[in-house]
N, C-alpha and C positions, 0 to 999 in steps of 0.2 A: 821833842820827839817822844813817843808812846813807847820807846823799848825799856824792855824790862833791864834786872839788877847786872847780869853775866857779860852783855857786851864789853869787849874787849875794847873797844872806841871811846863807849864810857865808862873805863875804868879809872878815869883822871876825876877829882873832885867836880860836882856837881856843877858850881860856879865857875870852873874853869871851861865845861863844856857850854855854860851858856855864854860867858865871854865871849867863845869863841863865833857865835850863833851871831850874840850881838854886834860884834866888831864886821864880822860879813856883814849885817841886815837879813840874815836869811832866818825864818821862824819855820822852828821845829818842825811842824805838822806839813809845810809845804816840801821841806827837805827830806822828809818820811816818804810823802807822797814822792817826788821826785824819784828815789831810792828804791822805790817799790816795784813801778813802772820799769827802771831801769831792768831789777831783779824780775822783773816776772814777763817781761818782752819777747818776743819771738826771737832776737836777735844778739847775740853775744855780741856786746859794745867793749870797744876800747876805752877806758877813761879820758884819752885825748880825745874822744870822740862826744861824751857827757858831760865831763869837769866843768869847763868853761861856758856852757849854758847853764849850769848850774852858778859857775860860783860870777857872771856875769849881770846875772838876777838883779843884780843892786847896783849901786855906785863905785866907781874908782876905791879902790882900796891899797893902802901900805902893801908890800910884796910882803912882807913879816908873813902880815895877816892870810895873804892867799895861799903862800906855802902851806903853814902850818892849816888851814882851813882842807886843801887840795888832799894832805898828809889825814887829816879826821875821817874827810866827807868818802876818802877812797877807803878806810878801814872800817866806814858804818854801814858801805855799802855789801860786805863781806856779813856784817852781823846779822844784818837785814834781810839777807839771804838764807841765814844760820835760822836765823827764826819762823820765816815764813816756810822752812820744813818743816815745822814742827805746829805752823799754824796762823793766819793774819791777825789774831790777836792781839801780840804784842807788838804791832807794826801801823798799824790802823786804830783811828782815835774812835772812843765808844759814840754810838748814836746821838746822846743827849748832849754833847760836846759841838755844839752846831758851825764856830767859828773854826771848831781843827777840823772839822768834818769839810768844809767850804776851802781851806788851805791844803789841807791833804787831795782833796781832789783837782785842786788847780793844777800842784804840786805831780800828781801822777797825770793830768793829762800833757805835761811840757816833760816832762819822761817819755811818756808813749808816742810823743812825736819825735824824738831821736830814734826809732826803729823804724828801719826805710818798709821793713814788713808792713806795719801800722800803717805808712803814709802811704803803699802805693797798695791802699783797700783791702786788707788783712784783718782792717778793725771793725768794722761796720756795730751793730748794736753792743760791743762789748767794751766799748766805752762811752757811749750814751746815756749810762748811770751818772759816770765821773763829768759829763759833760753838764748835766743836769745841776748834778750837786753846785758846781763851780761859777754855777749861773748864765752857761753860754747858750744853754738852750732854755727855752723858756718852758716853766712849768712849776707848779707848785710843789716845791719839798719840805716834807712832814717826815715824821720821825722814822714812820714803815720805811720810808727813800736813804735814808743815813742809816738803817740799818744795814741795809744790803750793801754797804759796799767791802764788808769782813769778806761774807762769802763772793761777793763776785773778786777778790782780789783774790783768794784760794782760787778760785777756777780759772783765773790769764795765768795764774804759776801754774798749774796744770796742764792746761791747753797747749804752750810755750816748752815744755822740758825738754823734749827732747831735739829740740831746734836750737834752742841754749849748750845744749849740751857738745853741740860741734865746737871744735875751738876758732876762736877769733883769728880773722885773717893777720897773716904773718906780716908787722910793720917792724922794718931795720930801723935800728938803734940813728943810725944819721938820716934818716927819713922822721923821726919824732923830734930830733935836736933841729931840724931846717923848718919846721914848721912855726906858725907862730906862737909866740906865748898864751900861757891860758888864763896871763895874771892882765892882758890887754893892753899891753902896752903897746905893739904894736910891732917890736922886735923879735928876731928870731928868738927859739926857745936858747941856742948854746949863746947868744952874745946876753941875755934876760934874766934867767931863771936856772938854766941844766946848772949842777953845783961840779959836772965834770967839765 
């Protein structure tokens, strides 16, 4: 991940956050992008709503592992929020970086498809960059292309704020525990996962 020294997600040793990374399969740059998309969407999402496509990414994994994963990936997504006030820099991998540039934008377009704004045609050319980058649409990307996606990521946080800004629909506490786990097991969350 491109955030800088302050995040409070990676305030744990270096090697412990990549651990963490490793033991998912999930690489940094994708789970930035992901994070970003989340953060900068028209749609205030539930973590029940993102987690699990996210931390689904990869292969079965130990419950350890998705807690504690579940517990990072929901406190980076706060940082990365924290930051993108202040600017896409620290969130977005630089230009000449072609392989994070190619995972961050995979990474934000399976973000941007958790906001039912996005999917039902909110998005039109405003992810067409990200599409590009990711290699879904054909076209040549050169480095002018990987640069643009600092500023187009400042401008969906832009765009987005104040539609973010409404608070997330109201889900009861036994309406999240009936639902399924988000570690995929296939059990409800209170018989899986809820530690109540």
């Amino acid at each position: 991940m491109v955030l800088r020294a302050k995040p409070r997600s990676l305030a744990a040793p270096a090697s412990t956050t990549h651990a963490l990374f490793a033991s998912l399969e999930l690489s940094q740059p994708y789970t930035a992008g992901f994070l970003a998309a989340i953060a900068t969407g028209p749609d205030a999402l539930h973590p029940s709503e993102w987690l699990p496509a996210l931390l689904d990414a990869g292969p079965r994994h130990a419950r350890s592992d998705v807690t504690r994963g579940a517990t990072a990936i929901t406190r980076m997504l706060e940082d990365v929020r924290v930051e993108l006030e202040a600017g896409p820099d620290a969130v977005c991998p630089g230009p000449d970086d072609v392989l994070s540039v190619t995972e961050f934008a995979r990474g934000y377009l399976r973000g941007a498809r958790m906001h039912r704004t996005w999917l039902l045609g909110g998005a039109g050319e405003s992810l067409r960059l990200f599409a590009t980058l990711a290699g879904e649409v054909p076209g040549a990307v050169d480095r002018k292309h990987r640069a643009r996606i600092r500023p187009a990521v400042a401008a969906l946080f832009e765009l987005w704020r104040e539609e973010r800004s409404a608070p997330p629909p109201f889900v009861s506490r036994s309406q999240r525990r009936n639902s399924l786990s988000a570690c995929g097991s296939g059990k409800k969350t209170k018989k899986c996962c809820d530690p109540s």
